[in-house]
C-alpha positions in Angstrom: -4.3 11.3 -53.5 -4.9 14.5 -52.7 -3.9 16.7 -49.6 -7.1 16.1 -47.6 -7.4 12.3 -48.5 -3.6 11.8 -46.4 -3.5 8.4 -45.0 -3.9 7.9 -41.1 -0.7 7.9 -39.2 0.0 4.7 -37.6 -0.4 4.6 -33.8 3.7 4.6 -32.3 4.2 1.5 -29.8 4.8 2.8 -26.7 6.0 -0.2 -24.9 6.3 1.4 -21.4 3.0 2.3 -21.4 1.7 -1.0 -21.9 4.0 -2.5 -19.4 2.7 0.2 -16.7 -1.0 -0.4 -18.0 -0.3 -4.5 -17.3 1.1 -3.4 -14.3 -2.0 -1.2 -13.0 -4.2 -3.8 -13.9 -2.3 -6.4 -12.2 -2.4 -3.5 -8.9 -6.4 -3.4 -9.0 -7.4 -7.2 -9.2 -4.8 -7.6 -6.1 -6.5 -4.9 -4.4 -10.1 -5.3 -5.3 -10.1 -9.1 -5.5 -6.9 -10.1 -3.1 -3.8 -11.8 -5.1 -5.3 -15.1 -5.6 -7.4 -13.9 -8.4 -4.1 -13.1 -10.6 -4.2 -14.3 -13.6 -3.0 -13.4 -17.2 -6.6 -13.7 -18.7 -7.4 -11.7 -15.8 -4.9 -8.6 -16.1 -5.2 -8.4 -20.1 -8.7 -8.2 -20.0 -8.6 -5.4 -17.5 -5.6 -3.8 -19.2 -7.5 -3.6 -22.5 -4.2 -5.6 -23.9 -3.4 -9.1 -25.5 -3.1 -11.7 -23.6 0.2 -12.7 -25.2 1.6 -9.1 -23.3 1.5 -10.3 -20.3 3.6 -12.8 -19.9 6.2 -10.6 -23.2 6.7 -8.2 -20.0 6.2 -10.4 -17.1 8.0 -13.5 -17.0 5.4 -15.5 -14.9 2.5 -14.5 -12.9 5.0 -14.7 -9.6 6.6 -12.0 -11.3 3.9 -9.8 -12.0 2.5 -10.1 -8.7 5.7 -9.7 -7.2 5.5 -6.1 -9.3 2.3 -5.2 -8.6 2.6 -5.8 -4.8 6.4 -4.0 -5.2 4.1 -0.9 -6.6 1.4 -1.1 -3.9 4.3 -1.4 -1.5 6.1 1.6 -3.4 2.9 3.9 -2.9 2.1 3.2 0.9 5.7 4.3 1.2 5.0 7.9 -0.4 2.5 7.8 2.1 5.1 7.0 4.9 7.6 10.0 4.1 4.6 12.6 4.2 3.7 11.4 7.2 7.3 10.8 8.8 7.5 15.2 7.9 4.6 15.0 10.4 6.0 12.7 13.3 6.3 15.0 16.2 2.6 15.1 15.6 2.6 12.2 17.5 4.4 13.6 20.4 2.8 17.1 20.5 -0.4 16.7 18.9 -1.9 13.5 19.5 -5.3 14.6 18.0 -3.8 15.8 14.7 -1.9 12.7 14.5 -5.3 10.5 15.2 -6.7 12.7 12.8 -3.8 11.7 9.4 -4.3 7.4 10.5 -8.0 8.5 10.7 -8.0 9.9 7.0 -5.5 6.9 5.9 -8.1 4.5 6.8 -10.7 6.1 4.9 -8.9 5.6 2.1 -10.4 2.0 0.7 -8.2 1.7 -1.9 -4.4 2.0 0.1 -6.4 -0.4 3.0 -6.8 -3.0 0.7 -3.3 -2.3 -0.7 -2.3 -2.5 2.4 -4.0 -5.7 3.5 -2.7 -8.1 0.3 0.5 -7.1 1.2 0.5 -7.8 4.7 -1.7 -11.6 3.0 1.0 -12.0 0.5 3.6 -11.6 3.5 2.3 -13.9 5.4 2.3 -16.7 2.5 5.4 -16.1 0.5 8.7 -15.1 2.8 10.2 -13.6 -0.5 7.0 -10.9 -0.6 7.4 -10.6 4.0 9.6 -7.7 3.5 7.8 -5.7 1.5 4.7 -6.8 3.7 7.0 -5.1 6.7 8.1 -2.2 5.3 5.4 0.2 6.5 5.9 -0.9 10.3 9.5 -1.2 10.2 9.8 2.1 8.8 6.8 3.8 11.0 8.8 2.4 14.0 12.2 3.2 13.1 10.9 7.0 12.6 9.2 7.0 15.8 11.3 5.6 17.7 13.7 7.9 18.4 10.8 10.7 19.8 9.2 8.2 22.1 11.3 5.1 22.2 11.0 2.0 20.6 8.6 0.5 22.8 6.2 2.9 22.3 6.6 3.3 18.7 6.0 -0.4 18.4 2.8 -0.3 20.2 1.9 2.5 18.1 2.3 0.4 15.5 1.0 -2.8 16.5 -2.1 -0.8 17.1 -2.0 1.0 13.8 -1.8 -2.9 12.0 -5.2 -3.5 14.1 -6.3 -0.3 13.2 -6.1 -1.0 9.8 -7.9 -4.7 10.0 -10.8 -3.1 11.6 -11.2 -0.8 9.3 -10.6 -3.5 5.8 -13.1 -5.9 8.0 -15.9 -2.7 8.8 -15.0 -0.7 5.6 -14.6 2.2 7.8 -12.3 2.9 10.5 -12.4 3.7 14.5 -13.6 6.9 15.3 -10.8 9.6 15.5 -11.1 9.7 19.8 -10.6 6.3 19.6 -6.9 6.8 18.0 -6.5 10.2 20.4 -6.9 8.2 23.3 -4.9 5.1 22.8 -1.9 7.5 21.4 -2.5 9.6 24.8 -2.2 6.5 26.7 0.7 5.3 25.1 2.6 8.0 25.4 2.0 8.3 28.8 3.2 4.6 29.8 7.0 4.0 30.4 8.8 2.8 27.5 9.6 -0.5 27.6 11.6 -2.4 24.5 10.0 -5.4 23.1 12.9 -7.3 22.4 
């Protein structure tokens, strides 16, 4: 054999990648199609892998879903700490503030994440917490700026907020978010407990 007829070099395994691949597929059909249409079959045709992968890094299907919402959960909470930098927008700048839940909700994609965790929350009570996460935490940064009251309404409304806009595939116009956090802000704070 001679120097330019070298045999090819065999592809490494890269195990992690296939994992995350199984995993990002698994993300997508939750998001696109709602968790019910999980399956194996499903995810390996979508990750381009065996079907036997699946289940070599998932246990079951409860635990790949359990994953996959874990991730969406894991990337609406990135979202969180930017905007918790941001909070005393609320306070100060209710327009600005209109204007980042305005841009959130034009992103499709982390409103459907968004919805099949607050759906899987709802069904399973092992998935609720990561289905509560964003409003605990949304409230629990507020809070302390306006009270918790407030900061729960603002919440409560940002949940609806977020229903309109997976129902409409848009979301409420930004005056529409100005003027309710204007409103808000300007009612005494009452807790909800």
């Amino acid at each position: 054999m001679t120097a330019l007829e070298t045999e090819p070099t065999p592809r490494k395994r890269d195990p992690e990648a296939r994992r995350r691949a199984i995993l990002e597929a698994a993300t997508a059909i939750i998001v696109e199609q709602g968790d019910s249409a999980l399956t194996h079959r499903a995810v390996a045709k979508r990750a381009g892998v065996a079907l036997g992968s699946t289940t070599q890094y998932f246990s079951s299907i409860d635990d790949l879903r359990a994953s996959a919402l874990q991730l969406l959960s894991d990337e609406i909470d990135a979202e969180l700490a930017e905007m918790e930098q941001e909070i005393e927008l609320f306070i100060t700048a209710p327009e600005r503030a209109a204007a980042k839940l305005h841009e959130f909700l034009c992103d499709t994609r982390q409103v459907h994440a968004e919805i099949a965790l607050i759906a899987a929350g709802t069904q399973n009570a092992e998935l609720r917490a990561l289905a509560l996460r964003w409003t605990d935490r949304f409230i629990d940064a507020l809070a302390p700026h306006v009270g918790r009251g407030r900061a729960t309404a603002l919440a409560v409304y940002a949940d609806g907020a977020l229903v309109y806009a997976a129902l409409h595939d848009a979301p409420l116009p930004i005056d529409a978010f100005t003027s309710f956090f204007r409103t808000i802000l300007t009612t005494p704070d009452q807790d909800p407990a």
